[in-house]
N, C-alpha and C positions, 0 to 999 in steps of 0.2 A: 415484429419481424423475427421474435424470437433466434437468434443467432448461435444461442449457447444450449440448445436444444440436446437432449442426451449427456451434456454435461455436469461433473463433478467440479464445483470448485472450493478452496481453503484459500479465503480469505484474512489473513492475518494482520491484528489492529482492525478487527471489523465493529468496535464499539466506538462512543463518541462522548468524549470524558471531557462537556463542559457545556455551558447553558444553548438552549436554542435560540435561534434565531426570532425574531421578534413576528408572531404570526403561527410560525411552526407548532407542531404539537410534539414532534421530537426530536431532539439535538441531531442536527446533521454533520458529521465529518468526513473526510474521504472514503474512510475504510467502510463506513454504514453505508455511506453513498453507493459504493459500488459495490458491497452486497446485494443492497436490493436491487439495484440496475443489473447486476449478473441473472437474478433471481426471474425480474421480468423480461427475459432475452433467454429464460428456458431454464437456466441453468438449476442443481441440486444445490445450495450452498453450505459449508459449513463455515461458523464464524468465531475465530478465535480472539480471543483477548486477555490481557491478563485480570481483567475483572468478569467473569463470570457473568454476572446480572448485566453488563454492559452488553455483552455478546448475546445474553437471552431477548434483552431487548430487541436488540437488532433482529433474530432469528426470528421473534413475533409476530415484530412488524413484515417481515416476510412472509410468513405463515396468513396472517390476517387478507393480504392483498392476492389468497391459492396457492404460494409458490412452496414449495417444499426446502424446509432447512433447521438445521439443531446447531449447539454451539458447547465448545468446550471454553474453558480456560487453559489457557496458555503464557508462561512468562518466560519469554522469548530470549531470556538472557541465562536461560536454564537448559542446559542440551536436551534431557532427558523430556520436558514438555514441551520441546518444539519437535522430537521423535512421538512422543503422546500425540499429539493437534493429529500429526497425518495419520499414526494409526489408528486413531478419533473415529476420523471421514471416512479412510478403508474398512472400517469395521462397519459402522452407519451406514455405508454407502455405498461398498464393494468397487470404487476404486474410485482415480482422481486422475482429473485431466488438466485443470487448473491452478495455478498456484500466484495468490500476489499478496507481497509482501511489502506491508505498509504501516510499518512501527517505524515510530524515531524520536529521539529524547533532544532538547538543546541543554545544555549545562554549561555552567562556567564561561570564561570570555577571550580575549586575546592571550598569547603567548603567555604574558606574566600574571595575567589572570585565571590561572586555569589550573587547578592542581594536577599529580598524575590521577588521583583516583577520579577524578573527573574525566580526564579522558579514558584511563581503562572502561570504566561505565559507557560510556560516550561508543567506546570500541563494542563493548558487547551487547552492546542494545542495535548500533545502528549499523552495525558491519558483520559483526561476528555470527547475528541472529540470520541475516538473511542467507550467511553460506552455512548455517546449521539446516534452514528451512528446506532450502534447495537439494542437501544433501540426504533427505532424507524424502524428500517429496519425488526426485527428480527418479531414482528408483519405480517405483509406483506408477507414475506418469505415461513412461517407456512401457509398462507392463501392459496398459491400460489401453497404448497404441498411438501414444505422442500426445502434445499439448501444449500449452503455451506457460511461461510465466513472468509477471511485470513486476518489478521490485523498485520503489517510489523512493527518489531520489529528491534531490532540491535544485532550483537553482541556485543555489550556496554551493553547489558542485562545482560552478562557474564562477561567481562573484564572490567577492570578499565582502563581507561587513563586520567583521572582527569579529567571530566568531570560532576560533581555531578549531578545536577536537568536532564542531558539528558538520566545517566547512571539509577537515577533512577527510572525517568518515560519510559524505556525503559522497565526494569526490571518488574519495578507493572503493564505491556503490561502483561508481560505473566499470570500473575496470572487472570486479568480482562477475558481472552482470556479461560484458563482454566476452569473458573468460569460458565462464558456463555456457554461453550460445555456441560458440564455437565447438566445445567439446561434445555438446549431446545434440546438434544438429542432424547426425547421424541416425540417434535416436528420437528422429520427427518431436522433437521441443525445441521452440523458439523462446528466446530469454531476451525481456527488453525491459531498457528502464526508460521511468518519465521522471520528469524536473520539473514538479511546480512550480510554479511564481508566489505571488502575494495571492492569498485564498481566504475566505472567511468562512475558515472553520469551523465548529463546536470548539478546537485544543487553542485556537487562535483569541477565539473570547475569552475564554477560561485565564488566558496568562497576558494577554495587553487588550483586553476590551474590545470596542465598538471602533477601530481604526480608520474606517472607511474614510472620511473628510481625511486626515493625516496622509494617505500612501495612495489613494487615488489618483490623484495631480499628477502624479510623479508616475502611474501606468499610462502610455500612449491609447490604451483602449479607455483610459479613464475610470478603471473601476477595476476593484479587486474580482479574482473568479471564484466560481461557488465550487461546494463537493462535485455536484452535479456535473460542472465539466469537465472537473479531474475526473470521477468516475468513466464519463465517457469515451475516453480518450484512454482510459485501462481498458473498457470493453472493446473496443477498436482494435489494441494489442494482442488482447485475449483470442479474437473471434478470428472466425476465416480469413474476412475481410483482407489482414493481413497476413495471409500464410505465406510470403515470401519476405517477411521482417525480420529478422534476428540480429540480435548482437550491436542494435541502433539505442540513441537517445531521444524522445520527442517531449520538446519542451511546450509546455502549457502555461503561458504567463501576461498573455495582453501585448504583447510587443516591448515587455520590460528589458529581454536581455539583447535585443535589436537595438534600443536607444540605447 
């Protein structure tokens, strides 16, 4: 249907830093996932991550399937290479319409389990990086003639599982996301965030395995979601489709946060 046709987008967290799926030939997580789906709906991609080689990958795999796209590094808890990534893609690409923003770290645990530099960390990987990105992309975007961007929250934004500093730089996601929509609407950019559920990610196997019998039961749809619908449901945000969204949350989780 190609939707993102003419489109530039900076993909951030577009690598997938843990084993494939059983079948697969390459690790799929959100942030690849919805490169390449950007990639096949038309769009240019550039795909940042803080590992390099993760990002090339990804870019390959785009490349291999026609679509056009290169990849920086980026470590996104570093102002100066989250300024780098977009003028990466402006330079590449002579400008940007796109922006989603899909880094995020969990560390440490409840209240008394959680040191400060766990949360400072905690602050500037999953709160601090997204209002770096935006602040530096959102310029560009405006120049280019408006655009959209998605910045990938949890449902941890909503639900407690003791997880403090991730629940609530999850949480301060949505307001930063709210914030931005409202102010550059003017400037034809729409800023929305999404809240996954339980997903079986490449970052997911990597740090508690093969989950699915454990957290299944307990999703109303019965089964974890894949990259593949997180992605889709970024592309949806991104595209035309919804040119009259901004400043909203759409949550993607099986019916988890309904029960």
């Amino acid at each position: 249907m190609a939707r993102l046709t003419g489109k530039v987008a900076l993909i951030v967290g577009g690598g997938a830093d843990g084993p494939a799926k059983a079948g697969d030939k390459l690790s799929i997580g959100n942030g690849r996932a919805t490169a390449i789906m950007c990639a096949r709906e038309g769009a240019t991609v550039m795909v940042a991550d803080r590992s390099l080689e993760l990002a090339q990958q990804t870019a390959a795999a785009i490349r291999e399937e026609g679509g056009r796209a290169d990849a920086v590094a980026a470590d996104v808890s570093i102002e100066d290479q989250c300024r780098g990534a977009v003028e990466a893609t402006t330079r590449a690409f002579s400008a940007l319409h796109l922006l989603v923003n899909n880094v995020g770290i969990a560390i440490g645990g409840n209240l008394l389990k959680t040191t400060t530099e766990n949360f400072d960390k905690m602050l500037a990987v999953n709160l601090r990086s997204h209002f770096l990105m935006m602040r530096y992309a959102v310029p560009e975007i405006a120049k280019a003639g408006g655009g959209a961007i998605v910045n990938v929250s949890s449902l941890a934004a909503l639900r407690s599982n003791s997880q403090i500093s991730y629940e609530a730089t999850k949480a301060a996601l949505l307001g930063l996301s709210r914030s931005a929509a409202v102010s550059h609407a003017r400037d034809t950019i729409r800023v929305n965030t999404i809240l996954p559920g339980l997903i079986d990610s490449s970052m997911v196997r990597r740090l508690v395995g093969d989950r699915e019998s454990a957290v299944g039961p307990r999703i109303p749809m019965r089964r974890q979601g894949t990259p593949w619908e997180i992605a889709n449901a970024i592309l949806f945000l991104l595209s035309a489709d919804a040119s009259y969204i901004t400043g909203t949350e759409l949550i993607v989780d099986g019916g988890l946060a309904a029960r």
